[in-house]
Backbone as CSV, one residue per row, in Angstrom:
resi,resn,N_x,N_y,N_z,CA_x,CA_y,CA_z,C_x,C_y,C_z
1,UNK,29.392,-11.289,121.494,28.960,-10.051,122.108,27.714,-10.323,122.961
2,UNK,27.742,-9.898,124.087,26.547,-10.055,125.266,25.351,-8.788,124.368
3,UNK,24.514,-9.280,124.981,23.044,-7.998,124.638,22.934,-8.520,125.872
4,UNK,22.868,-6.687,126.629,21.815,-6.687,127.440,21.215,-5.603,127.414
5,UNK,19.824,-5.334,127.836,18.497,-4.742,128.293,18.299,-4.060,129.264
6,UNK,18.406,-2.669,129.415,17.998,-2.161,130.651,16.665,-1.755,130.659
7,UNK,15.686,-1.969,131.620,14.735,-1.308,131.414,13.816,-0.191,132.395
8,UNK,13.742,0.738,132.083,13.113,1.799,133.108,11.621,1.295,134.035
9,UNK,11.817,2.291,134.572,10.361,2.339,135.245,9.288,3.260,135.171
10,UNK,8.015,3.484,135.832,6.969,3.480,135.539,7.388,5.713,135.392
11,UNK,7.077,6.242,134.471,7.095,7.753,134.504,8.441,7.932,134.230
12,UNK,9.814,6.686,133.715,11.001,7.045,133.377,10.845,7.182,132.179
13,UNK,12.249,6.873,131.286,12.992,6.870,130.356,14.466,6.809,130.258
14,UNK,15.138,6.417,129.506,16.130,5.294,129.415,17.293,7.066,129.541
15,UNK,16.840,7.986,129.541,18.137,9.156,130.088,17.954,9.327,131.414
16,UNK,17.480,8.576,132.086,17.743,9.088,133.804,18.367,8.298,134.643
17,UNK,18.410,8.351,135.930,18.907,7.499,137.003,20.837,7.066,136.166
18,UNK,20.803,5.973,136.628,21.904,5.483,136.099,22.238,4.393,135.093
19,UNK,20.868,4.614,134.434,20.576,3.396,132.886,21.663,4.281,132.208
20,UNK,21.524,5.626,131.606,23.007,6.163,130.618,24.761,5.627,131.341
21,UNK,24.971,6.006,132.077,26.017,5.615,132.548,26.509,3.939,132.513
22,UNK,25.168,3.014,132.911,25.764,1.947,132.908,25.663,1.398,130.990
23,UNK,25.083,1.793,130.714,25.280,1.718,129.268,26.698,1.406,128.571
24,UNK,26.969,3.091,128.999,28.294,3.582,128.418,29.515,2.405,129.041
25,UNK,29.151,1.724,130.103,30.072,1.367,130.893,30.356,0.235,130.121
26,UNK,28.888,-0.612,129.799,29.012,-2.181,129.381,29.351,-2.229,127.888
27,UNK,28.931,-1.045,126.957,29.688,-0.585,125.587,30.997,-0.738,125.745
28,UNK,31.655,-0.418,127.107,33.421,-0.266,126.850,33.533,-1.440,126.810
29,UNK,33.096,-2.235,127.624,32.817,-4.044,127.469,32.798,-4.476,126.559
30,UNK,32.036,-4.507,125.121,31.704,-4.601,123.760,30.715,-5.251,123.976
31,UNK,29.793,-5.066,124.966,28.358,-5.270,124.881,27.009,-4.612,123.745
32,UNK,26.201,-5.077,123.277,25.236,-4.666,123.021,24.040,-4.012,123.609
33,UNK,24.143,-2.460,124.104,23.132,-2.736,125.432,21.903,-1.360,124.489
34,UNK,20.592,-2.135,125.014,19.426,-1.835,124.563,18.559,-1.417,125.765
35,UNK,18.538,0.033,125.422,17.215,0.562,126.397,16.302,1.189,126.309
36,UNK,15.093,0.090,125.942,13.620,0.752,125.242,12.870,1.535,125.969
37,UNK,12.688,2.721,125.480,11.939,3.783,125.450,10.206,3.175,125.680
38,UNK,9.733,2.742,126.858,8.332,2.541,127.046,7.483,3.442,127.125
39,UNK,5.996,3.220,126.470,5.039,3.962,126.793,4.807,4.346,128.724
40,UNK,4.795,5.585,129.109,4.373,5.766,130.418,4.700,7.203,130.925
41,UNK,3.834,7.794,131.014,2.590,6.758,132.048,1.201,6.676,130.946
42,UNK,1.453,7.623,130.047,0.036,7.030,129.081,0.612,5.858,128.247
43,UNK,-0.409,5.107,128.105,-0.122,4.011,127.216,0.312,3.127,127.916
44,UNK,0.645,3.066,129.419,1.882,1.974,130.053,0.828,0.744,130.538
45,UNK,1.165,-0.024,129.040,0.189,-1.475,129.634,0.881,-2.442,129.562
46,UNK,1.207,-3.950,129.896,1.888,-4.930,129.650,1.893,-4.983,128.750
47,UNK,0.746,-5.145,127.859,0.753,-5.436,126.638,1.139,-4.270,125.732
48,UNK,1.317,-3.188,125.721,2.253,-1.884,125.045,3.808,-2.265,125.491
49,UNK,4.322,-2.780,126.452,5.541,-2.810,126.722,5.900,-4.332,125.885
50,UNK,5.018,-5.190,125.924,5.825,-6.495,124.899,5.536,-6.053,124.227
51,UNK,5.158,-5.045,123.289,4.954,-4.503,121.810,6.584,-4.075,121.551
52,UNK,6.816,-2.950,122.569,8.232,-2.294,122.227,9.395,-3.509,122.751
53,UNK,9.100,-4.176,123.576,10.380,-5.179,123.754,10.469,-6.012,122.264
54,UNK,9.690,-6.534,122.046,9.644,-7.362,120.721,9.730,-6.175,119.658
55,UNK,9.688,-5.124,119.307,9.965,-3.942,118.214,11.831,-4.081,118.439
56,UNK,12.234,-4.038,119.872,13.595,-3.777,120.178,14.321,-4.887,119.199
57,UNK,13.728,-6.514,119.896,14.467,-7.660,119.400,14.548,-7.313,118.002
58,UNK,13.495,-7.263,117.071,13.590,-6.644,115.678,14.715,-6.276,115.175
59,UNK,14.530,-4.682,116.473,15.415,-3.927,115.429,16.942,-3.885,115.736
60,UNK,17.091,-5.217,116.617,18.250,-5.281,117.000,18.796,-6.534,116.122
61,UNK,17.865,-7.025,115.389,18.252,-8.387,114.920,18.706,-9.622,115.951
62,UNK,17.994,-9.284,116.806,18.265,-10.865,117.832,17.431,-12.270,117.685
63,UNK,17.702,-13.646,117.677,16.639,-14.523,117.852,16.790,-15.058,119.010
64,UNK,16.270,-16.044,119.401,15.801,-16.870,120.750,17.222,-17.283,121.257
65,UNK,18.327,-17.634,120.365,19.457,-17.544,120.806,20.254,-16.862,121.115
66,UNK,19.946,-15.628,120.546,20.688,-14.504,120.799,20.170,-13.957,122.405
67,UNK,18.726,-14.349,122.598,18.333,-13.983,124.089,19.153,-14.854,125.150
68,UNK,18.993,-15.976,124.535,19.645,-16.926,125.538,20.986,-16.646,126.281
69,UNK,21.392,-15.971,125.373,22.867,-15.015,126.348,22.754,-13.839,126.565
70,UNK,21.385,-13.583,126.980,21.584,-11.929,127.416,21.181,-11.674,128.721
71,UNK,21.109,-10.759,129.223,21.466,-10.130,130.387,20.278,-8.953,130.488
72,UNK,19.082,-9.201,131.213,18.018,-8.085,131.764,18.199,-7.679,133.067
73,UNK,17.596,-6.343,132.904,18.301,-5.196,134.655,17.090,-4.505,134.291
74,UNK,16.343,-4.788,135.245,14.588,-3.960,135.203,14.695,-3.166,136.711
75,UNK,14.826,-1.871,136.463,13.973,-0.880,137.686,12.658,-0.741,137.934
76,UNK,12.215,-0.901,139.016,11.514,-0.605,139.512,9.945,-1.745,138.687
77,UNK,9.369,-0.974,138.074,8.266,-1.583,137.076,8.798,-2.394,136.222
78,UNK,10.198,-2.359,135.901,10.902,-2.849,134.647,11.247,-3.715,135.375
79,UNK,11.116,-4.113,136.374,11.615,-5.747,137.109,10.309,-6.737,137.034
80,UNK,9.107,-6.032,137.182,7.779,-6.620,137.454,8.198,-7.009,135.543
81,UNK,7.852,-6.335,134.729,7.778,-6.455,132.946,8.466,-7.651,132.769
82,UNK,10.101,-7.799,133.571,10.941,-9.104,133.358,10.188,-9.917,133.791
83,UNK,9.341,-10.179,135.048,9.099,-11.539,135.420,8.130,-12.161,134.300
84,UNK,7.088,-10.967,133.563,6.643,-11.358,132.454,7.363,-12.354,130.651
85,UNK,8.630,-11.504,130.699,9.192,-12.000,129.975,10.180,-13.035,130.248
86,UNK,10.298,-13.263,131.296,11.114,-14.393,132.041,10.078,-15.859,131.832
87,UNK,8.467,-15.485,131.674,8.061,-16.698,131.714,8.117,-16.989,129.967
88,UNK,8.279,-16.613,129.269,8.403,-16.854,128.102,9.909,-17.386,127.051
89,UNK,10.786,-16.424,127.613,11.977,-16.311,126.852,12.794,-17.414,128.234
90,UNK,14.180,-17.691,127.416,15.111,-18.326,128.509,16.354,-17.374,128.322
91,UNK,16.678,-16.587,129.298,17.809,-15.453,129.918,18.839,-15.949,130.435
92,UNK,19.884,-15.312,130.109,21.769,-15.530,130.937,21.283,-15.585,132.588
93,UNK,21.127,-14.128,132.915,20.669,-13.767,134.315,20.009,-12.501,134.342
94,UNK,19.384,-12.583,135.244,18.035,-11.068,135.497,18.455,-10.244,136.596
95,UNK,18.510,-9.300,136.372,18.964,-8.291,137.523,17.490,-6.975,138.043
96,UNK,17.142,-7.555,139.128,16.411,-6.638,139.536,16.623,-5.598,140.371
97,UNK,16.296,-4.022,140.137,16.497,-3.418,141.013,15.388,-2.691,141.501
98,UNK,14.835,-2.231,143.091,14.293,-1.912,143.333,12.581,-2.365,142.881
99,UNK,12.561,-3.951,142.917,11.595,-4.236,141.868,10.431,-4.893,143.224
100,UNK,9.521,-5.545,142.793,8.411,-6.184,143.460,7.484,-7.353,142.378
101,UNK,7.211,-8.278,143.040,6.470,-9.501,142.477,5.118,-9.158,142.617
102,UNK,4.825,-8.065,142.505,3.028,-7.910,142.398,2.881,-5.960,142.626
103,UNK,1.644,-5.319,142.676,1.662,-3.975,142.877,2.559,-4.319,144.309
104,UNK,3.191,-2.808,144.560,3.569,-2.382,145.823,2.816,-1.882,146.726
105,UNK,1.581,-1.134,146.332,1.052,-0.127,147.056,1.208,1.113,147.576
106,UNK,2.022,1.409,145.845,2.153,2.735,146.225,0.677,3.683,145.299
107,UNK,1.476,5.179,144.783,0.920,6.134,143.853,0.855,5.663,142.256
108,UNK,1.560,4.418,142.387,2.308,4.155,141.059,1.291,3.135,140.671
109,UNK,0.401,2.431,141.505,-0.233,1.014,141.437,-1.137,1.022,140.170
110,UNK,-2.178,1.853,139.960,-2.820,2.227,139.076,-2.246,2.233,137.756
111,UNK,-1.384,2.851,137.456,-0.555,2.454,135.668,0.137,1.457,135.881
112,UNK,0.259,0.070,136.898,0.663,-1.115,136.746,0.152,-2.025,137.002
113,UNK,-1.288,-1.777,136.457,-2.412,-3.103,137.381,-2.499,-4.321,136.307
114,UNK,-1.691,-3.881,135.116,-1.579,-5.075,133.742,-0.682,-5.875,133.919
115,UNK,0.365,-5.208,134.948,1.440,-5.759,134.702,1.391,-7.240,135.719
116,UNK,0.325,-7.095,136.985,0.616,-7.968,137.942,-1.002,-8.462,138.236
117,UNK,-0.499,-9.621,139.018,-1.881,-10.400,139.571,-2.312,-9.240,140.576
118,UNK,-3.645,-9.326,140.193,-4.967,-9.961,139.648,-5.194,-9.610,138.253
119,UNK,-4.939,-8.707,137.953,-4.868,-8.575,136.560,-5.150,-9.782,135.637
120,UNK,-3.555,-9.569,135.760,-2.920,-11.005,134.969,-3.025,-11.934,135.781
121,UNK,-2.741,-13.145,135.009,-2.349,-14.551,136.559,-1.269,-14.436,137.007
122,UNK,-1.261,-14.959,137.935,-0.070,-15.089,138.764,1.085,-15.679,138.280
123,UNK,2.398,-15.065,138.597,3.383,-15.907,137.604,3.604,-17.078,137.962
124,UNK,4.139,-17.624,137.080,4.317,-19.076,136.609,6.340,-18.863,137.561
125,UNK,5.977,-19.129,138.439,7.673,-19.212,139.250,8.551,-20.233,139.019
126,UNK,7.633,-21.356,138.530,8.641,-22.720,138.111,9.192,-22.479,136.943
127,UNK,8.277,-21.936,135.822,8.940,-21.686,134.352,10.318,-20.446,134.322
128,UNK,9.671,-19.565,135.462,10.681,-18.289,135.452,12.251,-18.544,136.275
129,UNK,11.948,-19.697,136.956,13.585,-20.351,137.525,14.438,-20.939,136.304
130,UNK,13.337,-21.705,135.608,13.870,-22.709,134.336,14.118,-22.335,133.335
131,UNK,13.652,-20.771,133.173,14.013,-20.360,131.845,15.363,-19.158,132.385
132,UNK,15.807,-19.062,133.524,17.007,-18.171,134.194,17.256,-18.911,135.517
133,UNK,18.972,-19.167,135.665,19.017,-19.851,136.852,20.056,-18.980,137.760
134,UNK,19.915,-17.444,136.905,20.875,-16.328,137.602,20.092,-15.081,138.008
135,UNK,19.640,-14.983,139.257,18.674,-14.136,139.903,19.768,-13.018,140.939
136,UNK,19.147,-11.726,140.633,19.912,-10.703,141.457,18.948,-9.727,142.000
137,UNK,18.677,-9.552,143.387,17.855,-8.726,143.647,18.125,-7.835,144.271
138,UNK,18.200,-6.212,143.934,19.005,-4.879,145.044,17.682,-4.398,145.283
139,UNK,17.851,-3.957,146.855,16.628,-3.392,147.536,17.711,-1.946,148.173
140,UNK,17.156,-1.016,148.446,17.660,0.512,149.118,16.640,0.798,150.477
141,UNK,17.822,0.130,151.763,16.854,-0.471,153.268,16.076,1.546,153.709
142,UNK,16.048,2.015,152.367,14.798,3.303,152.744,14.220,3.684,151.590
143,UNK,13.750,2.805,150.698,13.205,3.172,149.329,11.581,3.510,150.079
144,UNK,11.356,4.579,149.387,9.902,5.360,149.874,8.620,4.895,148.895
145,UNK,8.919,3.980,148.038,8.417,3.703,147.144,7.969,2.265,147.331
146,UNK,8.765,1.344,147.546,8.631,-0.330,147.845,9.178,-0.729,149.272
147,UNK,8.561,-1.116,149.806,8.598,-1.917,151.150,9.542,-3.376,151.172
148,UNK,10.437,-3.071,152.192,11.660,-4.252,152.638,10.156,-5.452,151.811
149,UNK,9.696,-6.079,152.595,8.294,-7.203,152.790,8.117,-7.694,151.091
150,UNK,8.227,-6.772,150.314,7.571,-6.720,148.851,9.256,-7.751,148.471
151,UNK,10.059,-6.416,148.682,11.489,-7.499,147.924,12.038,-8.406,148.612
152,UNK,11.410,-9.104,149.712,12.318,-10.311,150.303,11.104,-11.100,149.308
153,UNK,9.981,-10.666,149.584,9.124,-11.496,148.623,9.601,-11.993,147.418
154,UNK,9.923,-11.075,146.346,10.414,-11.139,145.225,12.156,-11.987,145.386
155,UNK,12.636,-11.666,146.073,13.915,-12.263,146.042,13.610,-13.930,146.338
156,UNK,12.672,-14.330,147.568,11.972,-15.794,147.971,11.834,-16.418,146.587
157,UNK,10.681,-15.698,145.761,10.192,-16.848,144.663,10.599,-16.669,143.722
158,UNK,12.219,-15.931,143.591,13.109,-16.538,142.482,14.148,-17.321,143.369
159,UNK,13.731,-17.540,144.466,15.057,-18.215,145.067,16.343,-17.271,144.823
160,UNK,16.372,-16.165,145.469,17.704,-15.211,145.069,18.067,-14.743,146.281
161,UNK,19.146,-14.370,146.769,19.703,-13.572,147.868,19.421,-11.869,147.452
162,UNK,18.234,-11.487,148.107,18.078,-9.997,148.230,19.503,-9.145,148.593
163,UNK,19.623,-8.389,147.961,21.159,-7.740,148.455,20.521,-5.732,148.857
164,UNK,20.690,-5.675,150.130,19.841,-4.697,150.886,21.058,-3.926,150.965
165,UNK,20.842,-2.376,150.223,21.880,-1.716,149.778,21.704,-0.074,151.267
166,UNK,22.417,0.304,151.390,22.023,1.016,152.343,22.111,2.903,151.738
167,UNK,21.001,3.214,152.382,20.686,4.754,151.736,20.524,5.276,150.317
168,UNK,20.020,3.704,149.692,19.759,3.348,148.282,18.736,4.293,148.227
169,UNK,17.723,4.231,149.022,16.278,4.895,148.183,15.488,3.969,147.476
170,UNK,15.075,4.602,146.017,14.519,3.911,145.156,15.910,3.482,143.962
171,UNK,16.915,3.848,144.374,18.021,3.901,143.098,17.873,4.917,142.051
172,UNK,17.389,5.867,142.181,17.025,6.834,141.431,18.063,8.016,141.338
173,UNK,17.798,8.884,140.794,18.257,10.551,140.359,17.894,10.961,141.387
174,UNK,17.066,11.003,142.132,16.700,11.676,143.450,17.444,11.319,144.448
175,UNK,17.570,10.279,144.904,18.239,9.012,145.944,19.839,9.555,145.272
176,UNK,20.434,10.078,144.305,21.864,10.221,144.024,22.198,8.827,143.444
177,UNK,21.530,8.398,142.592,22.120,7.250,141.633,22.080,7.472,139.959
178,UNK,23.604,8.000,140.023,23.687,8.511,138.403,24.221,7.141,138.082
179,UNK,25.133,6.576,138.951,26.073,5.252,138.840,25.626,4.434,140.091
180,UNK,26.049,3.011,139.513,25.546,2.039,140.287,26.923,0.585,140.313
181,UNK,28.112,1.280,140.644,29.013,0.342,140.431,29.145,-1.101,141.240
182,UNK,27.923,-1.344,142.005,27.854,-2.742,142.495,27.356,-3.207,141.250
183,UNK,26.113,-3.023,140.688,25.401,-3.336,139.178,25.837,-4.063,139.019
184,UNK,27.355,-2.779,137.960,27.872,-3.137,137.149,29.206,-4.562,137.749
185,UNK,29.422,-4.236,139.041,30.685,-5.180,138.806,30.035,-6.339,139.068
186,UNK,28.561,-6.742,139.240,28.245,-8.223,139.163,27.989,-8.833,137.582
187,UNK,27.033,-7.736,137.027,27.404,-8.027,135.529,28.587,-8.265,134.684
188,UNK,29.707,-7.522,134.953,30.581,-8.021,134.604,30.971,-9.607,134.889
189,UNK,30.611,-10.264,136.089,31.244,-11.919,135.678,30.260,-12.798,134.479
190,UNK,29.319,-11.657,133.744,28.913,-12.435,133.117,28.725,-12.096,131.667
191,UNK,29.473,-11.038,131.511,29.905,-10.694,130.111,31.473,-11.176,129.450
């Protein structure tokens, strides 16, 4: 059985956008899919979010092997959180959506200044290739939120082909993303 991880973004929770739906989708799969409920926007620190990722592994009964075949899909902030846990753990493949390798510069920057350099250091890009050698990056060519510039960035220093989705938005409930059936049909070659 695959485990995978969806994880929200900064002012979400795991009932919006199209995290429920793809859930339900990868369950028909006989996946294991886990989507932690993060502190945010109070409480939303790096270090509060590896609290609840590591509470998840717990209470899911997974070990280091059990990660080793799983499958992370981070929106927005929840893509920045993976590159954190990407330098630590070794992952199937990482799916980012709508994500960025440092603040964006938006409204949002302020409850994510833990998550990225300067904060923190800068990631470690050699460990985060070596510990995942399956990189997916969706950008929406009018997200009001993250700038084209930010995700070719992010797609560059995982070495990934940015995949520039059109009238995406942010991928959100707003933007009309209850479902996301590109997502899902790339995940599928790997469940």
């Amino acid at each position: 059985m695959t485990n995978v991880f969806i994880f929200h973004g900064a002012e979400g929770s795991p009932e919006e956008n199209w995290f429920p739906w793809l859930k339900k989708e990868l369950q028909y799969k006989k996946c294991n899919v886990i989507v932690p409920r993060f502190p945010t926007p109070e409480g939303q620190t790096l270090e509060n979010w590896l609290k609840v990722f590591e509470e998840s592994i717990e209470e899911a009964n997974l070990n280091r092997e059990d990660l080793e075949q799983a499958i992370l899909i981070g929106h927005s902030v929840g893509g920045l959180f993976m590159l954190s846990l990407l330098e630590k753990y070794k992952i199937k493949a990482a799916f980012f959506v709508a994500s960025f390798p440092g603040l964006p510069g938006n409204r949002f920057d302020e409850g994510m200044k833990t998550f990225a350099p300067p904060i923190r250091a800068d990631f470690d890009w050699q460990k985060i290739q070596t510990n995942c050698h399956r990189f997916f990056v969706y950008h929406g060519d009018n997200d009001p939120y993250v700038g084209l510039g930010t995700a070719q960035k992010l797609a560059r220093n995982l070495h990934a082909k940015l995949q520039l989705v059109k009238g995406a938005g942010h991928f959100n409930g707003s933007a009309g993303y209850l479902k996301f059936p590109l997502l899902l049909e790339e995940i599928k070659r790997f469940v």
